[in-house]
C-alpha positions in Angstrom: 0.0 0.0 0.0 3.0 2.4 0.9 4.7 1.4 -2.0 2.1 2.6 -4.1 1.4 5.6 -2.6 4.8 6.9 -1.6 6.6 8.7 -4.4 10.2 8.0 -5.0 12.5 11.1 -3.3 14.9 10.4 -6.0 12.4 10.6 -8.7 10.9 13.8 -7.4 14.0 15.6 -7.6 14.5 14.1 -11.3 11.5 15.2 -12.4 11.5 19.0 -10.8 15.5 19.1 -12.1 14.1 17.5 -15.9 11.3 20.3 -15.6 13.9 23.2 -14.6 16.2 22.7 -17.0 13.7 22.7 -19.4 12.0 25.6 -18.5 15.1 27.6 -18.2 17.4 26.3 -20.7 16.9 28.4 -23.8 18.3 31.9 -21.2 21.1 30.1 -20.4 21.9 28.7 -23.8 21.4 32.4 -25.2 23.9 33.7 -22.6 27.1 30.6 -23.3 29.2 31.8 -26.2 30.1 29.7 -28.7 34.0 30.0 -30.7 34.4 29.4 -34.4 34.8 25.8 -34.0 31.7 24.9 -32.0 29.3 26.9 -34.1 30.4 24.5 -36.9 30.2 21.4 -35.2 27.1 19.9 -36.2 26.9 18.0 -33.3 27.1 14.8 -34.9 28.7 11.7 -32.9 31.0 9.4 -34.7 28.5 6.8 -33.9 25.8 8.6 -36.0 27.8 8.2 -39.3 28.5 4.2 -38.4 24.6 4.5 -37.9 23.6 5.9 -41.3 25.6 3.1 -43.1 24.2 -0.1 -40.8 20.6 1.2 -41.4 21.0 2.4 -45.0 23.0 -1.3 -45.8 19.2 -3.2 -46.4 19.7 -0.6 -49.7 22.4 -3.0 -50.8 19.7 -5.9 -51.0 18.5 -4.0 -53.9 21.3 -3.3 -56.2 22.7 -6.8 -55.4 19.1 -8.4 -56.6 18.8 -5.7 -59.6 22.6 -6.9 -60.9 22.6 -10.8 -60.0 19.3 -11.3 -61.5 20.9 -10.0 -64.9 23.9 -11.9 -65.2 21.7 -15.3 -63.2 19.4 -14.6 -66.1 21.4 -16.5 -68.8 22.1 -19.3 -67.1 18.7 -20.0 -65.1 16.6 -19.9 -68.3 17.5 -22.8 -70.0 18.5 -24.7 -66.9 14.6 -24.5 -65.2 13.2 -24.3 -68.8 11.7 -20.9 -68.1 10.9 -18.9 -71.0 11.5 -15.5 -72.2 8.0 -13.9 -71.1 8.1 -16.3 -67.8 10.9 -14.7 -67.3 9.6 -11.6 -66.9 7.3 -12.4 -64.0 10.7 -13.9 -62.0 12.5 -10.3 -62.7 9.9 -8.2 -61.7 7.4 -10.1 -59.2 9.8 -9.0 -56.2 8.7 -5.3 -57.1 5.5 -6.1 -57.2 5.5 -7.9 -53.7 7.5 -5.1 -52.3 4.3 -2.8 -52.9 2.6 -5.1 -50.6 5.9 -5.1 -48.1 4.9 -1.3 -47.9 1.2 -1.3 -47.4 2.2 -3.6 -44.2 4.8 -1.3 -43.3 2.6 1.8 -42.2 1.2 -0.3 -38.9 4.5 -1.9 -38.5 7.1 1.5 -38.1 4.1 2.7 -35.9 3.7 0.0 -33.3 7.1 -1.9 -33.2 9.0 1.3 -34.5 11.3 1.6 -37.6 14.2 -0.4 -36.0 12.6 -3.5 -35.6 11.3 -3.6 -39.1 14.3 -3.1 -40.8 15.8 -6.7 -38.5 12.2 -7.8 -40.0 13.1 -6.8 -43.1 16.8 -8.7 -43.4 14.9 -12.2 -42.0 12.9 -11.9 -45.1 15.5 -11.2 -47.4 17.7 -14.0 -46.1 14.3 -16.4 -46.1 13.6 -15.4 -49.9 17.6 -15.3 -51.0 18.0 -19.1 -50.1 14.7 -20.3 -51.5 15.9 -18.9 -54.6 19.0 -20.1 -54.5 17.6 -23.4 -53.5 15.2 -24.0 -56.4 14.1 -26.5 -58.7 11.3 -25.0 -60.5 9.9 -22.1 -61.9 7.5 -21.9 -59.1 9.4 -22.5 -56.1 12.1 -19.7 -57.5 9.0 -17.3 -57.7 7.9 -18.1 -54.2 11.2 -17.4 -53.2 11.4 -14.0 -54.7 8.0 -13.0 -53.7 9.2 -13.3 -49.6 12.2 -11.5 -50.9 10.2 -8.8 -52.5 7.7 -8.2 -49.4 11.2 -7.3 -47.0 12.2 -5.1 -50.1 9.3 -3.4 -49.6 10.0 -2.9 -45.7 13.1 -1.5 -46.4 12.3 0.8 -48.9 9.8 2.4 -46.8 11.7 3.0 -43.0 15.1 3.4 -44.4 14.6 6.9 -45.8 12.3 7.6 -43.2 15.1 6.5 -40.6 17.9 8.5 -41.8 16.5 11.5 -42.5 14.6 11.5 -38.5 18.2 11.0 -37.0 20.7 13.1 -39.5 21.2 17.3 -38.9 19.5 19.4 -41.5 22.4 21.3 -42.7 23.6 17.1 -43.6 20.1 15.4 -44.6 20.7 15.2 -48.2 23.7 13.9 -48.5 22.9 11.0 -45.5 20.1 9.9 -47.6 22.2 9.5 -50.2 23.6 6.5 -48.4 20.5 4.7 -49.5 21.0 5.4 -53.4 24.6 5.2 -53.0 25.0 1.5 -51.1 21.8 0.2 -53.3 24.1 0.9 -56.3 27.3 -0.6 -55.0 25.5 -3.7 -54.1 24.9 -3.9 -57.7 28.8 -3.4 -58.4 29.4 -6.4 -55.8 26.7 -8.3 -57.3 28.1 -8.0 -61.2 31.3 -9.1 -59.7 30.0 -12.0 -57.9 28.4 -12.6 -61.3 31.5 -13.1 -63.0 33.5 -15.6 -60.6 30.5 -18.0 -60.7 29.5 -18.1 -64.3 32.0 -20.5 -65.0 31.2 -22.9 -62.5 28.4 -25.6 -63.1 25.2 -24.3 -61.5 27.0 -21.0 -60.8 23.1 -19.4 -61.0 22.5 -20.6 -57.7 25.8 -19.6 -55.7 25.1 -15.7 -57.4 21.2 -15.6 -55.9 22.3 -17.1 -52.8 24.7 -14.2 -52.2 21.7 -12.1 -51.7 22.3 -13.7 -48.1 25.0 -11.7 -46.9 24.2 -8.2 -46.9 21.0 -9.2 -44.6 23.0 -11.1 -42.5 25.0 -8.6 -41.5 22.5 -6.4 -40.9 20.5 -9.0 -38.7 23.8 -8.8 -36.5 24.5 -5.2 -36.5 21.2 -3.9 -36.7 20.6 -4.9 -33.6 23.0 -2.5 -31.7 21.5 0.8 -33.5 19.3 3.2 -31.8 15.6 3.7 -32.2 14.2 6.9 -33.7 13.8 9.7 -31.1 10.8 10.6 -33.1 8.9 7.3 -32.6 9.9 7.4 -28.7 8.6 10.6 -28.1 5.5 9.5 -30.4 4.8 6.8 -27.6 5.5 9.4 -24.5 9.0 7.5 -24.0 10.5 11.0 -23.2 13.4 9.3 -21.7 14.3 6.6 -24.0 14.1 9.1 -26.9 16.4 11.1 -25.0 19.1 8.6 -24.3 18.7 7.4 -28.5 19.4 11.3 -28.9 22.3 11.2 -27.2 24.0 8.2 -29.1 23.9 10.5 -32.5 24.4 13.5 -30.9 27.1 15.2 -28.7 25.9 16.8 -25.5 26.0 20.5 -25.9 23.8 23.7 -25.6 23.2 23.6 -29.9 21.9 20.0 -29.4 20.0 20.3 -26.4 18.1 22.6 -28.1 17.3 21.1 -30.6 16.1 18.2 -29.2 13.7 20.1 -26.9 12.2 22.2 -30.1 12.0 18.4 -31.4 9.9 17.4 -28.6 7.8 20.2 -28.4 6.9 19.9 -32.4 6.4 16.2 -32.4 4.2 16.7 -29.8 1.8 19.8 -31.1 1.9 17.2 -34.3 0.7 14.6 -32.1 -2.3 16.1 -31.6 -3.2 16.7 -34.6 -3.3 13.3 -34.9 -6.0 11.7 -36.8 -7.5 8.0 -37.2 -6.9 6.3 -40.8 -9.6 7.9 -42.7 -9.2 11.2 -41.1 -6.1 11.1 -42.6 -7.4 9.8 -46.1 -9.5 12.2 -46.0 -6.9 15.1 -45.3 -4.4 13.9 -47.7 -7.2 14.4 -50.4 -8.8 17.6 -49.2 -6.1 19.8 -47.1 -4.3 21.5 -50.1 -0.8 21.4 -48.2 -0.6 17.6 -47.5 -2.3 17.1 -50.9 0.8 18.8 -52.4 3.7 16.8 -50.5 1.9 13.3 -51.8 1.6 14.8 -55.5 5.1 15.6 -55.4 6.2 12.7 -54.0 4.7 11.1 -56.9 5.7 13.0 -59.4 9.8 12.7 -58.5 8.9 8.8 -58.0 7.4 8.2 -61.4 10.3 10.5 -63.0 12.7 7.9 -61.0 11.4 4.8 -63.0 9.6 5.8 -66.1 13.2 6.4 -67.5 13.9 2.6 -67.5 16.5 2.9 -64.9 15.0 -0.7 -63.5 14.3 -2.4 -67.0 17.9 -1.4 -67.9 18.8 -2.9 -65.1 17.6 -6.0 -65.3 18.3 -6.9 -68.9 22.1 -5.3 -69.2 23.9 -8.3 -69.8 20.9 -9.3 -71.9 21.3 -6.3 -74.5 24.7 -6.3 -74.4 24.9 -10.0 -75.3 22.0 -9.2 -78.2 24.5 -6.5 -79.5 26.8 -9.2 -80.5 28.9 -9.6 -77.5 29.9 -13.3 -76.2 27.1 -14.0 -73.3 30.5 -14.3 -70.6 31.6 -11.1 -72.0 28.3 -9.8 -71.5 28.3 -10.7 -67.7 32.2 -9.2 -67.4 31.0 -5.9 -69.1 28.6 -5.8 -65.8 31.6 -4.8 -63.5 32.8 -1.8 -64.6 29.7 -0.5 -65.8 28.4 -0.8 -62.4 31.4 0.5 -60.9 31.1 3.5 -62.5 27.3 3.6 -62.0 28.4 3.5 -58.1 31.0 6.1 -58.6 28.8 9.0 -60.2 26.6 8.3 -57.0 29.5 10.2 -54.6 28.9 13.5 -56.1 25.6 13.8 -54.2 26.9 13.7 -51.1 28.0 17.5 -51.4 25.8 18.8 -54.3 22.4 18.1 -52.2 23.6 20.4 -49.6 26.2 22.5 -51.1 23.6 23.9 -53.9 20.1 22.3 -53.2 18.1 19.7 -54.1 15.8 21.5 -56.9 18.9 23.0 -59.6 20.7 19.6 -59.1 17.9 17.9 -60.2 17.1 20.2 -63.2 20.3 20.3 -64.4 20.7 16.6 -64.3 17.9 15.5 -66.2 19.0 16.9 -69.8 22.3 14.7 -69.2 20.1 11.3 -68.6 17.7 12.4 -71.7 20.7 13.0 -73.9 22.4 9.8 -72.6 19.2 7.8 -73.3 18.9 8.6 -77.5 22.8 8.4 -77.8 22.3 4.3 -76.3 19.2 4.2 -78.3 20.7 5.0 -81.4 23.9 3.3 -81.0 21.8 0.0 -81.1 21.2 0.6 -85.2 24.7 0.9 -85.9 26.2 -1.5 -88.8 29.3 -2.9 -86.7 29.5 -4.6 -83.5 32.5 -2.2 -81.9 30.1 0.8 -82.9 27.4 -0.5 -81.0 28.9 -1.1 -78.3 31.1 1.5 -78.2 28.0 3.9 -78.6 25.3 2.2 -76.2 28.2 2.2 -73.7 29.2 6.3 -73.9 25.3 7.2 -74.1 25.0 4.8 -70.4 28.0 6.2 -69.1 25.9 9.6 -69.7 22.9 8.4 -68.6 24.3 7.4 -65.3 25.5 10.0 -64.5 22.1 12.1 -64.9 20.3 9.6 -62.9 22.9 8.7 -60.3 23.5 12.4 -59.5 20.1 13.6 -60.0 16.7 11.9 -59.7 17.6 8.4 -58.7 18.8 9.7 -55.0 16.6 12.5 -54.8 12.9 10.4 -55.0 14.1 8.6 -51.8 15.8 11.6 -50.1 12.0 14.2 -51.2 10.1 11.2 -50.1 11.7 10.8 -47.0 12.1 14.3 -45.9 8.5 16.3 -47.4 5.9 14.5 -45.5 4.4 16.1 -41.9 4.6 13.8 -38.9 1.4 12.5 -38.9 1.2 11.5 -42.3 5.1 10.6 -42.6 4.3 6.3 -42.9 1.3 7.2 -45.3 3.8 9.4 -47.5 6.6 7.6 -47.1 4.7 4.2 -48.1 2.7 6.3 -51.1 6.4 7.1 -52.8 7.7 4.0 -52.7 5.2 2.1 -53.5 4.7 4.2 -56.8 8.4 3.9 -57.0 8.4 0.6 -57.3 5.0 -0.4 -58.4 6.6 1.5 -61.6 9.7 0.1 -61.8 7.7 -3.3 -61.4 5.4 -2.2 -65.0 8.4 -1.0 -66.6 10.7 -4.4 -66.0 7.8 -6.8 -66.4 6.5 -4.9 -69.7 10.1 -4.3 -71.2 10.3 -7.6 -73.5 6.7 -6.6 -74.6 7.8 -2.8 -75.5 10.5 -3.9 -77.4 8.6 -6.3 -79.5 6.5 -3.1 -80.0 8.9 -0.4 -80.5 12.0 -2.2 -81.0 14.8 -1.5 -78.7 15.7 2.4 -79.9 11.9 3.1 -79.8 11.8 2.2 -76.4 15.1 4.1 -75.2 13.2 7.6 -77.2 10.1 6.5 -75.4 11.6 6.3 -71.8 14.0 10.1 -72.9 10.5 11.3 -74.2 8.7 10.6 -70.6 12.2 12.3 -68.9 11.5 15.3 -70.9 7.4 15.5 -70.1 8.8 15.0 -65.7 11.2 17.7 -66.7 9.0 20.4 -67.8 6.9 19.4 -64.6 9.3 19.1 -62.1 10.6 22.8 -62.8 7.4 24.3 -62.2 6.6 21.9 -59.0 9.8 20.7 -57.5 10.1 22.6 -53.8 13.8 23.5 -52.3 13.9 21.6 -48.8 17.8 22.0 -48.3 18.7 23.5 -44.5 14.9 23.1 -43.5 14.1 21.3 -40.5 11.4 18.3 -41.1 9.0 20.5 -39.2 9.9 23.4 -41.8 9.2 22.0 -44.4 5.6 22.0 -43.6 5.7 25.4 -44.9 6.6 25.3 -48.3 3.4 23.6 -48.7 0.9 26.3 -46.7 0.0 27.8 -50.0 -0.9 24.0 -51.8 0.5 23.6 -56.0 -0.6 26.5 -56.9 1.5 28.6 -54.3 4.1 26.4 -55.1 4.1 26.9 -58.5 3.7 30.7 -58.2 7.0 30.6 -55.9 9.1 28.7 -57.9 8.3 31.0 -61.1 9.1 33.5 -58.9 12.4 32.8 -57.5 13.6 31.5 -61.2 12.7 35.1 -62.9 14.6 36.4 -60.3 17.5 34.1 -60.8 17.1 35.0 -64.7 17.2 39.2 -63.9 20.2 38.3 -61.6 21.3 36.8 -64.4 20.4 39.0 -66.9 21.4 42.1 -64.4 25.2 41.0 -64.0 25.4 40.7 -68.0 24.1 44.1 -68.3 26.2 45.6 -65.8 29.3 43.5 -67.8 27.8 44.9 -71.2 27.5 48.6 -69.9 31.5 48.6 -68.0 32.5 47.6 -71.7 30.9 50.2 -73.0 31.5 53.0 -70.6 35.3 51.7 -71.6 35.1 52.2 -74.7 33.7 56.1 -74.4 36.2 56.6 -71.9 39.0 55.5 -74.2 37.5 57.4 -76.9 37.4 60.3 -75.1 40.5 59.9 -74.1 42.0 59.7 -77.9 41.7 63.3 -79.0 43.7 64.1 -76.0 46.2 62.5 -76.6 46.5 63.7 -80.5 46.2 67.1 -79.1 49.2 66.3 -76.9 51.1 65.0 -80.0 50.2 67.9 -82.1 51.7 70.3 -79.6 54.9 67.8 -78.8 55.2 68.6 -82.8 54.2 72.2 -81.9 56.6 72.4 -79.2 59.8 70.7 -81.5 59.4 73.3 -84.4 58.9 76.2 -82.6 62.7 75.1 -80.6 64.2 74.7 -84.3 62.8 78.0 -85.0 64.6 80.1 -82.3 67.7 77.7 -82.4 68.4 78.3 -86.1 67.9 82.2 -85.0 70.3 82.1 -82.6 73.0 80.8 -84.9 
């Protein structure tokens, strides 16, 4: 009875000390000077950055499945008798399961939290990895990619979500970039693991099984990571978020701060908390959360519907149809994916160095351009010229989608989207991210019987061009915003959006314009000046002249 009734001295004090603190900390952070050094830490923990790369390694599952399933691809076939348009289903069915992965997602990061479905995620990928590997059929190898597909779909959905709740503003872009970056240099490991086993009998089956070890290692390590500070304080866990907070960030006035503005915003977004189809009905009626899902669909669609997947999937494929040897064909896999992962790097400093929307727009030309160079390569006479073409349009094409709109649909999607919508969003990009990329792989061998393979290469540059023109009238600038910020850029829905973005780029143009003007009238006023200055000086030769005759003069009259 006592015990029940009798509060805790200790606890007492911890509380009224919590509650002081709190109460008078932002006076006696605005009175501690800060030197040069301290304003520009961050307040980032060494920890944080080791975090970013265990949670964003699931990413890796992706590019290794995207590559091994290319080079598996010519091998499998006629082992398990699977046909050309069967074939298609095996490619693309784990995109299609990954869209239901993401529906089951939303409850999932809300009740267990986003840690506990990314270990959920690796079990799945390591069940689904060695059922593949492990098959004997058509079917049992579709089973096993479905179960792989369903913890793709998991991961693509808390990953950005994850980094982008833990990582400092001023560094968001470039830490979700970890996610685009790893996913490509899985693929890299994958095309290499492609080539040692192709020469070994039943070498198919040792490159799907490697799909086991990235998700292994994540099992392990994933278990030592921190959950979000978000989802805590969602639950009322004050001090568990708290303690998480302090693992990624260092203890000092900057970050103490910012956790308590943290708190305070999740919770006034707490409350406006609504049941499911509250929020359905908000996303379709409240013009500012109406924007953030449009626009997250917009950048998603842009990502896919330029046959970045399809590609993919069917490299060593098209290569091998050009007239390259089919082991050549898996060997040409390596360095073009090496490359692919290299012209991922520059986004680590271009997101936040210059901002999300001009890297974007100035990236998308390269990949359209890129796209009808590979395109028309293919109708070249020779098989050097073919090659040698398809591979320098690629090589541009990657690096327009590997610096630009690849990275940038998970890093928008994970940052645009208020706190009580943040699963719904997050789920709605993805899943339109990869429900596309599932149409575009499983419908490739069809548009090619239809268009052939240059008409579909102009088809995918012509739906770049149509996102392009689109994106620069809607894309939003969320570089050094908060995620509470960027609620604001949407107050105003499209419209606004659109009215502020044709704004700022006249302004940008008269800067532009201005500075040329200004060039144009220096010149000019140059030019006057030196022509003004031109009769002087023949004046002052004239009367040097002047001056030398008039001496001769009185000299020859002195003589």
């Amino acid at each position: 009875m006592n015990s029940n009734t009798t509060s805790n001295p200790m606890e007492i004090e911890s509380l009224e000390t919590n509650q002081e603190r709190e109460t008078n900390a932002p006076e006696v952070w605005e009175e501690e000077e800060e030197d040069e050094a301290t304003k520009k830490d961050d307040g980032s923990t060494r920890f944080l950055k080791v975090f970013a790369v265990i949670a964003g390694w699931g990413s890796t599952f992706f590019g290794v499945d995207t590559s091994v399933i290319g080079g598996a691809a010519l091998y499998v076939q006629p082992d398990l008798s699977i046909s050309p348009l069967q074939w298609s289903w095996i490619t693309s069915v784990p995109l299609l399961a990954a869209c239901f992965g993401l529906g089951t997602s939303i409850p999932l990061c809300y009740h267990i939290g986003r840690k506990y479905v990314v270990l959920l995620a690796a079990v799945l990928y390591l069940a689904g990895a060695t059922m593949s590997a492990a098959a004997d059929s058509m079917v049992v190898l579709l089973v096993g990619r479905i179960i792989l597909g369903l913890g793709m779909g998991l991961e693509a959905m808390v990953i950005p979500i994850y980094l982008a709740e833990l990582v400092p503003k001023q560094h968001r872009g470039g830490h979700l970039n970890i996610f685009n970056s790893l996913q490509t240099f899985g693929g890299f490991i994958a095309a290499i693991i492609d080539g040692i086993f192709q020469n070994v009998s039943g070498g198919w089956r040792y490159m799907l099984g490697s799909g086991v070890i990235g998700p292994a290692l994540q099992l392990v390590f994933a278990l030592f990571i921190p959950e979000s500070p978000r989802w805590y304080i969602q639950k009322g866990r004050i001090a568990d978020a708290e303690r998480s907070w302090k693992r990624i960030r260092k203890d000092m006035p900057k970050t103490r701060k910012e956790f308590l503005e943290l708190k305070e915003n999740v919770e006034n977004e707490m409350k406006e908390a609504k049941g499911a189809m509250q929020v359905v009905t908000e996303i379709l009626t409240v013009p500012r959360i109406r924007a953030t899902f449009v626009i997250g669909a917009l950048i998603s669609l842009a990502q896919q519907w330029n046959g970045a997947t399809a590609i993919a999937y069917y490299l060593p494929t098209l290569i091998s149809q050009m007239g390259v040897s089919v082991k050549n064909s898996v060997y040409a896999d390596i360095p073009i994916y090496f490359y692919n992962s290299c012209c991922t790097l520059p986004s680590f400093f271009l997101f936040d160095r210059f901002g999300r929307r001009p890297v974007l727009l100035a990236t998308m030309p390269i990949l359209i351009i890129g796209l009808i160079i590979s395109g028309c390569s293919l109708q070249a006479s020779t098989v050097a010229s073919r090659a040698g073409g398809f591979f320098v349009g690629l090589a541009l094409y990657y690096i327009g989608y590997q610096v630009g709109v690849s990275p940038l649909a998970w890093a928008i999607n994970g940052e645009i989207y208020e706190l009580h919508v943040r699963n719904w969003g997050m789920s709605w990009g993805a899943s339109i991210l990869l429900g596309s990329a599932f149409s575009v792989s499983y419908t490739f061998t069809r548009q090619v019987r239809a268009f052939t393979k240059t008409g579909v290469f102009g088809l995918y540059a012509g739906f770049t061009l149509i996102f392009w023109f689109i994106l620069i009238i809607l894309m939003p600038e969320t570089n050094g915003r908060t995620l509470e910020d960027i609620r604001n850029i949407f107050d105003e829905g499209l419209i606004g959006l659109a009215k502020y973005n044709w704004s700022q780029t006249k302004t940008w143009v008269r800067t532009k314009l201005g500075k040329q003007h200004v060039a144009v009238d220096s010149s000019k006023e140059s030019d006057e000046l030196a022509s003004s200055l031109s009769p002087t000086k023949k004046q002052e030769k004239a009367s040097a002249k002047e001056d030398s005759a008039l001496a001769a003069i009185q000299q020859s009259a002195q003589e």
